[in-house]
N, C-alpha and C positions, 0 to 999 in steps of 0.2 A: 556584777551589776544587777543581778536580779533580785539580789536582797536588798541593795539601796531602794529598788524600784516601789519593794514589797512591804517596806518596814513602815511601822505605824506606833505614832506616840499613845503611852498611859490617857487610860480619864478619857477617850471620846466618844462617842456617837460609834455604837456596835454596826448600822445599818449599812455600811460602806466597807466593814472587811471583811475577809476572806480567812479559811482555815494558813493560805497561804503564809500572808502578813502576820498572823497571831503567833504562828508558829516560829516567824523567824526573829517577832519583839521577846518573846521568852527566851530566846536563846540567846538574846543579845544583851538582854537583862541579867540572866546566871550567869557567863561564861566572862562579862567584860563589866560590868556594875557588881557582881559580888549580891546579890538577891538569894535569898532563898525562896527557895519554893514555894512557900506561904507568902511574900512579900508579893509576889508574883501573880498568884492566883488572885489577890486583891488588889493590887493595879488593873488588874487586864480583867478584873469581873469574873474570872471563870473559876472553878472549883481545881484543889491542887494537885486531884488526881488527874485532870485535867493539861495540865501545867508539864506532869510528870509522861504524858502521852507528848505530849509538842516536842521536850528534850528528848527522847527517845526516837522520835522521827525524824527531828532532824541528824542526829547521829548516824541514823543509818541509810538519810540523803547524801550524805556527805557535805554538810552544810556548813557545820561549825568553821570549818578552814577561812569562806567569805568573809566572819565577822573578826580576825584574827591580822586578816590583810590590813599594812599601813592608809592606803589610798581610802580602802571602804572604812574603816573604823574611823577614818577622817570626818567623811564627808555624813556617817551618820551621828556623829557626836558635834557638827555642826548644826544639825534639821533638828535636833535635841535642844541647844543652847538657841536658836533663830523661836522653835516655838516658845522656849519661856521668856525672852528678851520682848516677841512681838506679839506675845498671846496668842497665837499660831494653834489650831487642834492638832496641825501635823504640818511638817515641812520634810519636803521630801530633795535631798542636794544632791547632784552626781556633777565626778569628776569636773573639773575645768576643763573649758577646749580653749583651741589656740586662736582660736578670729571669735568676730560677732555670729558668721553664719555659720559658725560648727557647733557656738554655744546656741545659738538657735533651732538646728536641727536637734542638738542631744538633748536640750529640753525637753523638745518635743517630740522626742521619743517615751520621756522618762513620762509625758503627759501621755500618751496613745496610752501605754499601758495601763495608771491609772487608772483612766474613764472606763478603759475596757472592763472594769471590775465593780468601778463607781457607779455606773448606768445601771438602773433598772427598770423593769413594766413600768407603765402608765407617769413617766415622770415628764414633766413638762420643762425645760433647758433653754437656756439662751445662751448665743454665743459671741462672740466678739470679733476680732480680727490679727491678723499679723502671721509672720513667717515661721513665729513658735507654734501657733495651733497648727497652721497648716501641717506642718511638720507630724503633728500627732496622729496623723489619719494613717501615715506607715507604720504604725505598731498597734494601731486600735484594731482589737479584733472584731469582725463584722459578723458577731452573730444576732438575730432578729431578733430586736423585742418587743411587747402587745402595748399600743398605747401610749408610743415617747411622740412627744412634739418636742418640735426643735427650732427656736425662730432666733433671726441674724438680729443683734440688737441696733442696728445701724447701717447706713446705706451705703449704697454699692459705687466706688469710682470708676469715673467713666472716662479717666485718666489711663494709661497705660501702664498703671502701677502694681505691680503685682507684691503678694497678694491680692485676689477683690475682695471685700468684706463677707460676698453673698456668698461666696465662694467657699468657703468653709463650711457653713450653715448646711446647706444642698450636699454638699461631698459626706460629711460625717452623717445628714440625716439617713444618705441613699444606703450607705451600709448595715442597717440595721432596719430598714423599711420604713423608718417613721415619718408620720405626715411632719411637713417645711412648712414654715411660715418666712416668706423670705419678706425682705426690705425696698420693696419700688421704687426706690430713691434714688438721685446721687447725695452723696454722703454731705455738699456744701450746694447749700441753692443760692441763688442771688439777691434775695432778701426775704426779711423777716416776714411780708404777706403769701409770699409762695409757702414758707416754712408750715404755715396757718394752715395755705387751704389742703395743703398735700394731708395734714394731720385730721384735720376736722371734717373736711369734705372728698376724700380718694381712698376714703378705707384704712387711710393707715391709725388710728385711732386703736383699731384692732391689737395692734400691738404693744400697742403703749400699754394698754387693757392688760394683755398677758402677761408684761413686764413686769407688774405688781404681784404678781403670785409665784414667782418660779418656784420652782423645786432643786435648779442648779443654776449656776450664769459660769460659763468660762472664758475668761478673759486674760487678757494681757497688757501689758502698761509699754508705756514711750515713754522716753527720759525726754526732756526740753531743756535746751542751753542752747548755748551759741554754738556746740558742736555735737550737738542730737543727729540721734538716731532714730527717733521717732517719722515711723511713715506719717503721720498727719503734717510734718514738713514743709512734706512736697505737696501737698494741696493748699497750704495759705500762700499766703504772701506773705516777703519779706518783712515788710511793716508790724504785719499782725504777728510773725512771731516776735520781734526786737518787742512789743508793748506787753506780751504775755510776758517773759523773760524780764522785763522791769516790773510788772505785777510782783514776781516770784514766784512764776511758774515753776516747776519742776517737774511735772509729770503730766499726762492725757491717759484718760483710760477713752475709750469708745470717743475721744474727742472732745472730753470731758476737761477742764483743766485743772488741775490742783496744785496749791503751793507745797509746802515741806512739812506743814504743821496738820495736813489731809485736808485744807480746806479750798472751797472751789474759788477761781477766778472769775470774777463777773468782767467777760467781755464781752464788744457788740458780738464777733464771728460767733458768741453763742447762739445769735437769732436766726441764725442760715446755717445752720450743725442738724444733722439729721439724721439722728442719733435719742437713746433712752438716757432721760438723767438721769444721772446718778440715784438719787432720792430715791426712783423707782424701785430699785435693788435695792432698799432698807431690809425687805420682809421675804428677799431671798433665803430656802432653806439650807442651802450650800453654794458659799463663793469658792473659785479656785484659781487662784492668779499663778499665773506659768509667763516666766521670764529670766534673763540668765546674765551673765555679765558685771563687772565689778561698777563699770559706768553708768548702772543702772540702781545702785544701792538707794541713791536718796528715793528713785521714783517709785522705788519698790516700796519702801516702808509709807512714803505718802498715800500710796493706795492701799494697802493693809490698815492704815489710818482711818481712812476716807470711807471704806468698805466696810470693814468688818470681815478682814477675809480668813477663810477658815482653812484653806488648804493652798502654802505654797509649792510649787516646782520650780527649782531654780537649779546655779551650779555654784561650783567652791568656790569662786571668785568672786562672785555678788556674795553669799553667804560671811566672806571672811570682811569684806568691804562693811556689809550692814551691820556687824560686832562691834569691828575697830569703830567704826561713827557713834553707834550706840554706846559703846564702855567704854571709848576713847582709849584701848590699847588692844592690843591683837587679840585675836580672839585662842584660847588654849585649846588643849585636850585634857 
């Protein structure tokens, strides 16, 4: 598991890995893709003596064995095939579980580790909601770092529905000491002039503000149908979802709605949603949508659409699901 955790595709952005990761994409590259060592050094930017230190150490981790295993050479030759299908910088898959909420906890496991690597000084992050992040706070490691701001992109229910939104936000920022910027909200107000003054005149403006600059956003998406599983649910109404659902909805990020093709739904419940558009995250420097589940494939790919998302967490049954739709036959090894 901890090489699915760790593995990192060709061609991306150096500032987010680790000796760990580089070490274990060259070994996965010689030993199961047939690369030489030169081919290697120039995917991965580094020099071949280089190359020749990472095979060697993992030799004598004892590491080779994990990329040799059926299950793991599955699910990393799927996060392979998921980023060049959905222009993905990295998709990271682990194992299938056997319910919603087992593949929601192993996500978010596979996300704690992650961030715990992704995060650094002075970086400013938003976050999102749902049972998959919460999940990440049990594997993210809580060491302190100088200058993370961390704010909830959306407000907090005052419904008994767990997860809260705010709830994440506060939990992940208190492990590493970073100042919160939490969401004073409830997530649905009762109309569009409250929506206003809460925005223009209570300070929350502020965040809308921050929301245009992040450095990361971590989120997660809800499938919408007539047999969703998306918590945003349970806070509308019947009605409202039956008109989203004939729009062609398919998915909510942050409460967001979008059809199949990534693009948004213009409904009223946008004017009492209290929440960041989408839009705002244009000029995010890292999205990371973490989600799991085969019933979730269309919503997945609508917000990698929608987003621009650069880093998936998901598991092999969403992964095998978003192939088959996209190439219209199973997806191979």
């Amino acid at each position: 598991m901890r090489t699915l955790l760790d593995k990192k595709p060709p061609q991306r952005r150096r500032s987010f890995d680790n000796s760990d990761s580089l070490r274990l994409r060259a070994t996965w590259m010689y030993y199961s893709h047939g690369r030489t060592q030169r081919e290697i050094a120039e995917r991965l930017g580094v020099s071949r003596t280089t190359v020749i230190r990472l095979l060697e150490e993992a030799r004598q981790r004892h590491e080779i064995k994990f990329w040799i295993e059926e299950a793991e050479e599955r699910c990393v030759q799927l996060g392979i095939q998921l980023e060049a299908q959905l222009g993905l910088e990295e998709a990271i898959v682990i194992p299938a579980g056997d319910n919603h909420d087992e593949i929601s906890d192993s996500v978010g496991l596979a996300l704690g580790k992650y961030l715990s690597n992704a995060v650094s000084d002075h970086m400013t992050i938003g976050v999102g909601w749902g049972r998959t992040l919460t999940a990440s706070l049990v594997s993210f490691r809580s060491t302190m770092r100088q200058g993370v701001k961390i704010m909830s992109l959306l407000g907090g229910s005052v419904e008994p529905i767990p997860p809260n939104p705010v709830e994440y936000c506060w939990r992940l920022g208190s492990t590493m000491g970073a100042d919160c910027y939490m969401f004073p909200s409830p997530l649905i107000v009762d109309c569009a002039e409250t929506k206003n003054n809460l925005i223009n005149h209570c300070g929350l403006g502020t965040i809308f503000d921050m929301a245009k600059n992040l450095d990361m956003a971590v989120l997660s998406v809800g499938d919408i149908g007539p047999d969703c599983t998306s918590l945003a649910r349970q806070l509308m109404s019947q009605s409202d979802l039956d008109e989203l659902i004939g729009a062609g909805c398919v998915a909510d990020v942050l409460c967001n709605f979008i059809n199949a093709a990534g693009q948004d739904i213009i409904h009223p419940i946008d004017d009492r949603v209290m929440s960041v558009d989408l839009r705002e995250l244009e000029n995010c420097r890292h999205k990371i949508l973490a989600t799991g589940g085969h019933h979730r494939d269309r919503a997945i790919v609508a917000a990698v659409k929608r987003l621009g998302i650069h880093t998936l967490v998901t598991d092999q049954s969403a992964a095998e699901a978003i192939l088959q739709r996209q190439t219209g036959a199973k997806a191979e090894l």
